[in-house]
N, C-alpha and C positions, 0 to 999 in steps of 0.2 A: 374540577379541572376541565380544564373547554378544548374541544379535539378538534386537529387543526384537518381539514382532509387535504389538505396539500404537500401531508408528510407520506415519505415511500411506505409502503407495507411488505414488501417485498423487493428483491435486487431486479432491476434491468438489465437488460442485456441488448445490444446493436444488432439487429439485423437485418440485410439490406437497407442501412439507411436509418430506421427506424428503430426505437426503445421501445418492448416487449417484456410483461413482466418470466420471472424466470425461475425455478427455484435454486435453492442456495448450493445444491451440489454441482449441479449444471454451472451457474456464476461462479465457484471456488475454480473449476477445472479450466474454466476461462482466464482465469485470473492466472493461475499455475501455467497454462501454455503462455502465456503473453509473456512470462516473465522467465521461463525457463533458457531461451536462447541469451539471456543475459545474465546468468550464471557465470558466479568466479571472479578472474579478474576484470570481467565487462564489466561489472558493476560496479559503482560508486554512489557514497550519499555524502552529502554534507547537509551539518546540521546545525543550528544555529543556538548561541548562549541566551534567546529572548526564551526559550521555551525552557519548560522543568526539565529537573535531572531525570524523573522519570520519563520524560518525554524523550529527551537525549537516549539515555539509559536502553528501552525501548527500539530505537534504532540504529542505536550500533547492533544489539542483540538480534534482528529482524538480518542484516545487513550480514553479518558473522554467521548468526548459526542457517539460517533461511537462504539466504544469498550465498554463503561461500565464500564472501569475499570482506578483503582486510583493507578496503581502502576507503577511510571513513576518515573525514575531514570537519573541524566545525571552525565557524566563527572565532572560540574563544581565544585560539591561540593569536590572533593580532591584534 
């Protein structure tokens, strides 16, 4: 198998400006504050009927139990 070195080894993270490697607890907690002021009914996903059910599946579930919030829309229905 032939290794590519232009894949991540680790999560980035922004700092002033700039991408600094990071570790994964640090990157989660970042990720959880960015997203925590949009908790509930801020959020919304729509999702599309090109991807699998699991894929679907997946983000309603991400969306409901993660998010808190019930307002998930896809493609399918038009």
């Amino acid at each position: 198998m032939k290794r590519s070195y232009s894949r991540l080894t680790s999560p980035l993270v922004r700092e002033s400006g700039d991408l600094r490697p990071a570790g994964y607890e640090e990157a989660m907690e970042r990720i959880v504050s960015g997203l925590r002021p949009h908790m509930g009914d801020a959020f919304g996903l729509f999702s599309c009927s090109k991807a699998t059910n699991e894929t679907n599946y997946m983000a309603q579930k991400f969306a409901r139990m993660v998010m808190g919030s019930n307002n998930i829309d896809s493609c399918n229905r038009t």
